[in-house]
Backbone bond lengths (Angstrom), bond angles and torsions (degrees), N, CA, C in turn:
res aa  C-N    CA-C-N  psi(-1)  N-CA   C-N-CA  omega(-1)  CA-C   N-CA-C  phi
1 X - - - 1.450 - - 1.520 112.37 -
2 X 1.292 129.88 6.90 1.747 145.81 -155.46 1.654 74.18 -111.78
3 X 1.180 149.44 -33.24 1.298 141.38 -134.87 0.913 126.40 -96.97
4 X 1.692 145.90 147.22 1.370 114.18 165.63 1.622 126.53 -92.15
5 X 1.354 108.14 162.73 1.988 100.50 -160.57 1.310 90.02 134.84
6 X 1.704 98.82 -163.36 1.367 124.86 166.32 1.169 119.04 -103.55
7 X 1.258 145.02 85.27 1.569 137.69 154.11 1.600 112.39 -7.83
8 X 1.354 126.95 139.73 1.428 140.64 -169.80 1.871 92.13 -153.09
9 X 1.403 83.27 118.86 1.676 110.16 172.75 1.865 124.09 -112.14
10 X 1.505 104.84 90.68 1.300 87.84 -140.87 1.818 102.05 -143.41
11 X 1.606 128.81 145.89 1.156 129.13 -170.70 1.243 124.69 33.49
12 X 1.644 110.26 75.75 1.407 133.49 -167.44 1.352 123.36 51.89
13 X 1.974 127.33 0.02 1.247 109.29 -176.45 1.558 110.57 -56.93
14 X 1.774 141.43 -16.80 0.575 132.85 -151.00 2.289 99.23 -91.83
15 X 0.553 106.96 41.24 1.556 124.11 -152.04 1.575 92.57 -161.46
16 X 1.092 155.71 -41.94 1.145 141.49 -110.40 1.891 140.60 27.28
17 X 1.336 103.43 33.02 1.420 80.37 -162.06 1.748 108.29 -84.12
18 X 1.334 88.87 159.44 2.133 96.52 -173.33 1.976 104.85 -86.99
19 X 1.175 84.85 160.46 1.732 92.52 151.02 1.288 112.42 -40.65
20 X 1.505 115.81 155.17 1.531 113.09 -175.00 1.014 113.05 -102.81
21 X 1.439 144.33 22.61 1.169 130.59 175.64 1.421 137.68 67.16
22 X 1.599 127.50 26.63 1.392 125.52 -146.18 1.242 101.32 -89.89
23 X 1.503 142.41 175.02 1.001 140.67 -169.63 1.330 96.22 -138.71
24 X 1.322 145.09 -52.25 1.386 125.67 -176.77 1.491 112.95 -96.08
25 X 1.679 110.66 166.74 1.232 114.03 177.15 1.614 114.86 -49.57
26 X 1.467 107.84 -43.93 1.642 121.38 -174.43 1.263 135.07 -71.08
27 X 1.781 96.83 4.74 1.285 123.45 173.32 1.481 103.81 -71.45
28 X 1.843 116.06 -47.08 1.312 135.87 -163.31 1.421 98.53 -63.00
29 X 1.772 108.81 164.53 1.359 109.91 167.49 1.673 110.34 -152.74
30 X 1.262 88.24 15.33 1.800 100.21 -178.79 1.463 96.13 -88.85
31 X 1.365 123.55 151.20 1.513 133.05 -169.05 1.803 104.77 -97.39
32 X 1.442 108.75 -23.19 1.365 116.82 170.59 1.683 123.01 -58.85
33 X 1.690 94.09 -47.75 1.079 102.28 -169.94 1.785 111.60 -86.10
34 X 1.145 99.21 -30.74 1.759 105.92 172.19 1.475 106.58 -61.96
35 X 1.927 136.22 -29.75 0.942 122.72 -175.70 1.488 117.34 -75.68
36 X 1.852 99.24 -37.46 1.259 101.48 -170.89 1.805 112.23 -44.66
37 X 1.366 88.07 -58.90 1.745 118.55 -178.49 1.397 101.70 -31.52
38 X 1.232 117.55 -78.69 1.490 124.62 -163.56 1.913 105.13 -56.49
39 X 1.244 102.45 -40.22 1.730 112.94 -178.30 1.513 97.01 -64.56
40 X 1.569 135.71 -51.36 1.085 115.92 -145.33 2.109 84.88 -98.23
41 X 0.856 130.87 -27.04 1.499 133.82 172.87 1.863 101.62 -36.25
42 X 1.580 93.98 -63.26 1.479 119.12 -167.11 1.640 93.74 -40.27
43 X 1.549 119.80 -52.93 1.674 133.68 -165.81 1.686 117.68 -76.75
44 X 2.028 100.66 -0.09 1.181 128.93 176.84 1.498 118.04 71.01
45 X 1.230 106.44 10.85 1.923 101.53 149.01 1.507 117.73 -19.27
46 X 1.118 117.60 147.07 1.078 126.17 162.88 1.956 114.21 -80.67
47 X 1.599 111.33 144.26 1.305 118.82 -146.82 1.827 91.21 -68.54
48 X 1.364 102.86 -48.23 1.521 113.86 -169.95 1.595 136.93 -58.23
49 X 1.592 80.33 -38.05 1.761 101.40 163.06 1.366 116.31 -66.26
50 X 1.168 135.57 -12.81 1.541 135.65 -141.56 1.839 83.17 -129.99
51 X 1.170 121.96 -40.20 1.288 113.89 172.78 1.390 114.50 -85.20
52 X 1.920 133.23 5.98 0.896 123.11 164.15 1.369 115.88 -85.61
53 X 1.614 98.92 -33.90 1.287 116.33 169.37 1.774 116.84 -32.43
54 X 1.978 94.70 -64.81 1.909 100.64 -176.41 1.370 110.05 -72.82
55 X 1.428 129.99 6.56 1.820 141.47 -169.97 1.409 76.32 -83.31
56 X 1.291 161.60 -33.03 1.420 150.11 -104.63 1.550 104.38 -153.34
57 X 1.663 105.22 -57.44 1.131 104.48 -160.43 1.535 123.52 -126.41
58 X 1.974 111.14 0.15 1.513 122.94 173.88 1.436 103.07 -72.74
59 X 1.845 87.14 147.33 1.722 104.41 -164.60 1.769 90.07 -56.21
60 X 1.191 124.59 -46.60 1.440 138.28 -170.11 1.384 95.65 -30.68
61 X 1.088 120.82 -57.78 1.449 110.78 -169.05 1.926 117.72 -22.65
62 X 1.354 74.39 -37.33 1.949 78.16 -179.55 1.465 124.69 -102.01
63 X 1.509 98.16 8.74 1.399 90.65 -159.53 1.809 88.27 -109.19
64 X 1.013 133.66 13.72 1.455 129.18 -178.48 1.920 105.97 -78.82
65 X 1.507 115.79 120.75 1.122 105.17 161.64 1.236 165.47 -26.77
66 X 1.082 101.48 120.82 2.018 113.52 -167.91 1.215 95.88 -14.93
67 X 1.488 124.39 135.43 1.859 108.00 143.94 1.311 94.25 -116.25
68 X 1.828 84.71 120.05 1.630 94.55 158.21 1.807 110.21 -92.84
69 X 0.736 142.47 -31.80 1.038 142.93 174.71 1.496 134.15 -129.23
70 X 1.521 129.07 167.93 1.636 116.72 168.63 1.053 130.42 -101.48
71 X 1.533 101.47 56.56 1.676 119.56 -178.58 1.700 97.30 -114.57
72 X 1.256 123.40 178.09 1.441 145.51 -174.61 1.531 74.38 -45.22
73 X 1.312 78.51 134.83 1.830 101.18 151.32 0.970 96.40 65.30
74 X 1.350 156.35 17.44 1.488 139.73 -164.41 1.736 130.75 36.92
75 X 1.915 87.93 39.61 1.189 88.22 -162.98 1.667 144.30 74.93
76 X 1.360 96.04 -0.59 1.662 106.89 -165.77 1.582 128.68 -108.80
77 X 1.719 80.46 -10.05 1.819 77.01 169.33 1.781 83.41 -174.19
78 X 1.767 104.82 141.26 1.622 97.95 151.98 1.325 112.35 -83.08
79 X 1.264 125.01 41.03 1.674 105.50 176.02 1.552 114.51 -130.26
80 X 0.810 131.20 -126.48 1.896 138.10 160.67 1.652 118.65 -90.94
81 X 1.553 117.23 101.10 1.443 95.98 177.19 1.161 118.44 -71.16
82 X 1.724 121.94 164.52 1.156 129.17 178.65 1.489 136.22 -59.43
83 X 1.544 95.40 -15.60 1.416 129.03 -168.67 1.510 123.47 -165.41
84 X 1.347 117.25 128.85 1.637 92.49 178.99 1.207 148.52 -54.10
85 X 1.120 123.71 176.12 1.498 130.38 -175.60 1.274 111.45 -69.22
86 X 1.534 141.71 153.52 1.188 142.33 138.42 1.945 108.65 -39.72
87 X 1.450 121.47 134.39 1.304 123.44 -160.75 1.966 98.60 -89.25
88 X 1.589 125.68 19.12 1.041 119.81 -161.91 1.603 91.59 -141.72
89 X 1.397 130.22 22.07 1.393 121.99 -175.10 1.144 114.81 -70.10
90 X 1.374 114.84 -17.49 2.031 103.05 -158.96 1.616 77.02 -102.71
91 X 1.629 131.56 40.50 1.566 112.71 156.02 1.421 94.43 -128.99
92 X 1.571 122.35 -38.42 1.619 130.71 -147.60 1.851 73.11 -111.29
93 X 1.398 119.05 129.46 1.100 94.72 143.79 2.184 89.68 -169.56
94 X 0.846 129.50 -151.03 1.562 124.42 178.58 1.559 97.55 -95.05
95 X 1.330 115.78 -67.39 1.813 97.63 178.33 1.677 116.96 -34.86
96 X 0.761 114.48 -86.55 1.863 122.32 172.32 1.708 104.59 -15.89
97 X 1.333 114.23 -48.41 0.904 105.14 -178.81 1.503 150.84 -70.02
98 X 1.543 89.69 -24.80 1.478 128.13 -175.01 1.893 96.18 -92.26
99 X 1.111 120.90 -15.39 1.182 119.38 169.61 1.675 125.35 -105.44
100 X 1.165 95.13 15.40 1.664 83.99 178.81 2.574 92.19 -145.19
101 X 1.143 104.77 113.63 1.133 105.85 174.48 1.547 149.21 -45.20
102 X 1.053 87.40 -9.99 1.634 125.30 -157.11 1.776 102.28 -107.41
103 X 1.033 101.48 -6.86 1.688 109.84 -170.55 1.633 117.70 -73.86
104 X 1.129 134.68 -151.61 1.307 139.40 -157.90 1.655 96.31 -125.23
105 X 1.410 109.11 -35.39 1.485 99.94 168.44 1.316 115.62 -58.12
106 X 1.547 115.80 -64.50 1.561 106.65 -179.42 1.070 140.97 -56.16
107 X 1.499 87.05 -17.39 2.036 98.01 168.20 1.606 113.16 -66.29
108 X 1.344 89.61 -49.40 1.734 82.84 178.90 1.217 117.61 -49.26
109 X 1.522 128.82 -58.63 1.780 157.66 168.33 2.077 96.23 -21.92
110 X 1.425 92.60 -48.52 1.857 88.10 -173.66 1.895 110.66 -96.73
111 X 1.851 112.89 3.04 1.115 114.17 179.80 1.780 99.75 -78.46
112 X 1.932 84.96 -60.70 1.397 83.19 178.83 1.359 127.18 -66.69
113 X 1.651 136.29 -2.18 1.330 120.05 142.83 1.410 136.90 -80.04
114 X 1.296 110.83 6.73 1.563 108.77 174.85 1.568 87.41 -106.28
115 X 1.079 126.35 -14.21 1.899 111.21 -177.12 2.077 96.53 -71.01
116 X 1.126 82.90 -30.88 1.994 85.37 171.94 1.465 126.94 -79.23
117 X 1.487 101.06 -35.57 1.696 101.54 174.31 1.645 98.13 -67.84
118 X 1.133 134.91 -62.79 1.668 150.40 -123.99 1.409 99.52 -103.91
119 X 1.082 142.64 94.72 1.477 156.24 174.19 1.914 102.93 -46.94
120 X 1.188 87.66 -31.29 1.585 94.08 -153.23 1.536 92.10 -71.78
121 X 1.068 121.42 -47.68 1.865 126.01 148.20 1.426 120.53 16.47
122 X 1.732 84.61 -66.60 1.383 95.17 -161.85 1.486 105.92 -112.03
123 X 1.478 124.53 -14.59 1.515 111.34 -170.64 1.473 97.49 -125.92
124 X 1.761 126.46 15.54 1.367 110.38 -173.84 1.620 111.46 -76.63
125 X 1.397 123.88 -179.25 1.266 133.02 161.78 1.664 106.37 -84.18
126 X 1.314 97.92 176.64 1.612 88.54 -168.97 1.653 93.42 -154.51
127 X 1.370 95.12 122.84 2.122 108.70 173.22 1.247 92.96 -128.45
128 X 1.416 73.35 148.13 2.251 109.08 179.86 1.636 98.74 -83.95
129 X 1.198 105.88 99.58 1.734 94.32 178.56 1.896 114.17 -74.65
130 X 1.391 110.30 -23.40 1.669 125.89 -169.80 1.575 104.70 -123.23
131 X 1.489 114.56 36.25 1.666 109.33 -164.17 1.929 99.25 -56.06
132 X 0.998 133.37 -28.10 1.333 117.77 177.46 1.912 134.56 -79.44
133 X 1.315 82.96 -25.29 1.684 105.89 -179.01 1.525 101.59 -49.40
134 X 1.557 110.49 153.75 1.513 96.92 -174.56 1.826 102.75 -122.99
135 X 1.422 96.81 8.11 1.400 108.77 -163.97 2.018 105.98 -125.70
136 X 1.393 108.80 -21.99 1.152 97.63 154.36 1.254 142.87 -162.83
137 X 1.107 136.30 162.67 1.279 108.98 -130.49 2.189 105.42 -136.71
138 X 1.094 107.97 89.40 1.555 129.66 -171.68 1.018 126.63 -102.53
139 X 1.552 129.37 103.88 0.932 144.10 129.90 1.195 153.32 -46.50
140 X 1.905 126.14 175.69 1.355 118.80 173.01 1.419 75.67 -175.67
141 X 1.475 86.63 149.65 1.808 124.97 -158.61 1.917 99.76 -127.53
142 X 0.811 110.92 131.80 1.346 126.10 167.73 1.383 144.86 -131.77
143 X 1.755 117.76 107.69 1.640 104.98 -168.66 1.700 86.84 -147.37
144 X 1.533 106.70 138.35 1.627 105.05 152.27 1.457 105.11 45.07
145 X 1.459 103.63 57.90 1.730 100.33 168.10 1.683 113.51 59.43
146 X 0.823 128.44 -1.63 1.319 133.07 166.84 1.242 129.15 -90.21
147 X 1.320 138.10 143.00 1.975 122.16 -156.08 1.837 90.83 -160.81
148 X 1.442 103.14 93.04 1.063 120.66 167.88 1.635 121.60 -70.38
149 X 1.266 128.54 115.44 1.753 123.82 -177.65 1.416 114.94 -117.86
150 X 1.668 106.23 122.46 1.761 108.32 -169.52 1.539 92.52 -117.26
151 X 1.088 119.66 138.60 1.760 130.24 163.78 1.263 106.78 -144.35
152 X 1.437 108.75 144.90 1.352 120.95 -136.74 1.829 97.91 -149.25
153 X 1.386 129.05 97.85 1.683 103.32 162.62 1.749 105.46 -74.36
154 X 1.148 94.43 148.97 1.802 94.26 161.52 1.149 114.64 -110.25
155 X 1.641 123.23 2.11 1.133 124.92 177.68 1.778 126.45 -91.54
156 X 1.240 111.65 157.63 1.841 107.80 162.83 1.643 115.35 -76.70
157 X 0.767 105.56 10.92 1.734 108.75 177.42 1.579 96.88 -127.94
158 X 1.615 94.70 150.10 1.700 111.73 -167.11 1.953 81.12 -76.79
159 X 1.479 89.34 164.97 1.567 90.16 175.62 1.595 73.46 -153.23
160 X 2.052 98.83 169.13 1.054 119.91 -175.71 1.668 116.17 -95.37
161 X 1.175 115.19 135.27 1.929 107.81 178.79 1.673 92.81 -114.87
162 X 1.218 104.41 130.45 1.248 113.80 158.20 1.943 119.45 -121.33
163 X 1.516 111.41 101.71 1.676 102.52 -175.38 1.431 97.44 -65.71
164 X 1.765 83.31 -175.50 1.327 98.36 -179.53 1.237 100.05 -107.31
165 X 1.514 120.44 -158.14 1.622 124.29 175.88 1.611 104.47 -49.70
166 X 1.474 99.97 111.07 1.669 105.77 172.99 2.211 96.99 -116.24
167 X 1.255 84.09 115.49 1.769 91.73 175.26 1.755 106.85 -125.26
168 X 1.183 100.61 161.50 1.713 107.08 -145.50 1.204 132.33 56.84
169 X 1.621 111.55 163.84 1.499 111.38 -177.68 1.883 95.82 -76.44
170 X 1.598 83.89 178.25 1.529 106.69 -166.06 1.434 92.40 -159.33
171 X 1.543 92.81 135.50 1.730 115.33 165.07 1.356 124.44 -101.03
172 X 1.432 102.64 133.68 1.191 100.40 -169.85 1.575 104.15 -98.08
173 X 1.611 115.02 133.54 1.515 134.81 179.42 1.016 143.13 -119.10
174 X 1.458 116.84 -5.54 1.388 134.69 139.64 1.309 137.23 -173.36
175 X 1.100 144.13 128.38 1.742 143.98 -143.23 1.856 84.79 -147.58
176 X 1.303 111.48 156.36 1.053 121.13 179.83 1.719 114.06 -116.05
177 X 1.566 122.74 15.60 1.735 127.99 -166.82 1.922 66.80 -112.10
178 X 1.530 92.73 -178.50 1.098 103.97 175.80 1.912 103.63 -92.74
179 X 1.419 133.35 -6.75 1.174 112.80 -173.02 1.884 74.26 -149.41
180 X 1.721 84.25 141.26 1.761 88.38 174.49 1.810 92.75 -146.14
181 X 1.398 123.92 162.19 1.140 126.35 -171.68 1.540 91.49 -73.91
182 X 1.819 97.13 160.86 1.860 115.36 -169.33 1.286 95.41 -76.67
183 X 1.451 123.46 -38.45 1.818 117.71 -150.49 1.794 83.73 -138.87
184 X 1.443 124.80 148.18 1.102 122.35 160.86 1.519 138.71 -89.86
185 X 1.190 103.73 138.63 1.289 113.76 -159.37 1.799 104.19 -153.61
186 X 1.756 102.24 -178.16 1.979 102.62 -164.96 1.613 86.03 -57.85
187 X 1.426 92.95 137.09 1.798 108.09 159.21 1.501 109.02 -158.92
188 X 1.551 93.08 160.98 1.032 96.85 161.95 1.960 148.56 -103.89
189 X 0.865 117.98 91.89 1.921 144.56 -132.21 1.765 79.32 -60.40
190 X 1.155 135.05 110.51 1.358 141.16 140.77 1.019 111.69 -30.45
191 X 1.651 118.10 165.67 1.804 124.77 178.95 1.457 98.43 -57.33
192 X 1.708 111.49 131.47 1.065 118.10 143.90 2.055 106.52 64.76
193 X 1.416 105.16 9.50 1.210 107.89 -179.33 2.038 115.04 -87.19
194 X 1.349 107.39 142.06 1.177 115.98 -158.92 1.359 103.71 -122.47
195 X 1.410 120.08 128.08 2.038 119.37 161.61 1.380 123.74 -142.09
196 X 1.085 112.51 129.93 1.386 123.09 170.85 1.544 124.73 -97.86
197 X 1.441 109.42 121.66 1.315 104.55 173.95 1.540 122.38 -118.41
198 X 1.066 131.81 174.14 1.670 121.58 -166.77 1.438 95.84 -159.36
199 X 1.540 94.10 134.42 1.528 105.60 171.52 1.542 104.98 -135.59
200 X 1.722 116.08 136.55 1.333 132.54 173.04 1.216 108.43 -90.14
């Protein structure tokens, strides 16, 4: 939502839910991925590699049912699903989510209202401040005197941010830990921890 384009909210990312984790071919139900499988088996692949392969890259990944909840079925049907469940529903699911504030839903809920307050959202320029880093990933947004700053780990290990010359104050507008520094400066970026700051 830092980006320019259209933002797309879509097959539970708004929930967070992951790939499901399947382990056999017969788990699958995409015809792509059953051909590859069986074709590249036939050429004597190994069975495991080829299912790390579809852990990654079967359309299925997205096509596993909503979980709204951590009841049968994830809530999604009393009958037979078409496909299995994600193996993490009775944690990730829309009830859970809607009950705890701090979640991935509400983040989205306050992304997509600052993509409405903040012009710069939608009409800034956009530089790669770390284009080589493979672990994190920093930006800066630019419109009308305004200088939007996103840093991002993508990793499970804390990593180090060091800015560059940061002059003037800066507001801070959204971080996803419960406490993130006011103005940016050297830190150290928690797993997978994200902040945006904005200066007029």
């Amino acid at each position: 939502h830092g980006m320019q384009g259209t933002p797309y909210i879509y097959q539970g990312e708004e929930i967070g839910m992951t790939n499901p984790h399947f382990t056999r071919i017969t788990d699958y139900r995409d015809v792509e991925s059953l051909n590859m499988f069986a074709e590249l088996r036939n050429d004597g692949r190994d069975a495991d590699e080829l299912l790390a392969i579809l852990a990654s890259k079967s359309r299925d990944n997205s096509r596993t049912p909503m979980q709204w909840s951590n009841g049968d079925n994830a809530g999604f049907t009393a009958g037979e699903p078409w496909i299995g469940l994600g193996d993490n529903y009775q944690q990730i699911n829309v009830e859970a989510a809607l009950a705890d504030e701090s979640s991935v839903f509400y983040t989205y809920q306050k992304l997509i209202a600052l993509r409405k307050q903040e012009a710069i959202l939608t009409w800034g320029n956009y530089q790669d401040l770390l284009p080589n880093s493979p672990v994190l990933w920093c930006y800066r947004r630019e419109w009308k005197g305004q200088t939007l700053l996103v840093i991002a780990n993508l990793s499970r290990e804390i990593q180090p941010w060091q800015p560059g010359q940061m002059r003037g104050n800066w507001q801070l507008v959204m971080h996803n830990y419960e406490e993130a520094s006011p103005q940016p400066c050297a830190m150290n970026l928690r797993p997978f921890e994200a902040v945006w700051w904005l200066q007029k």
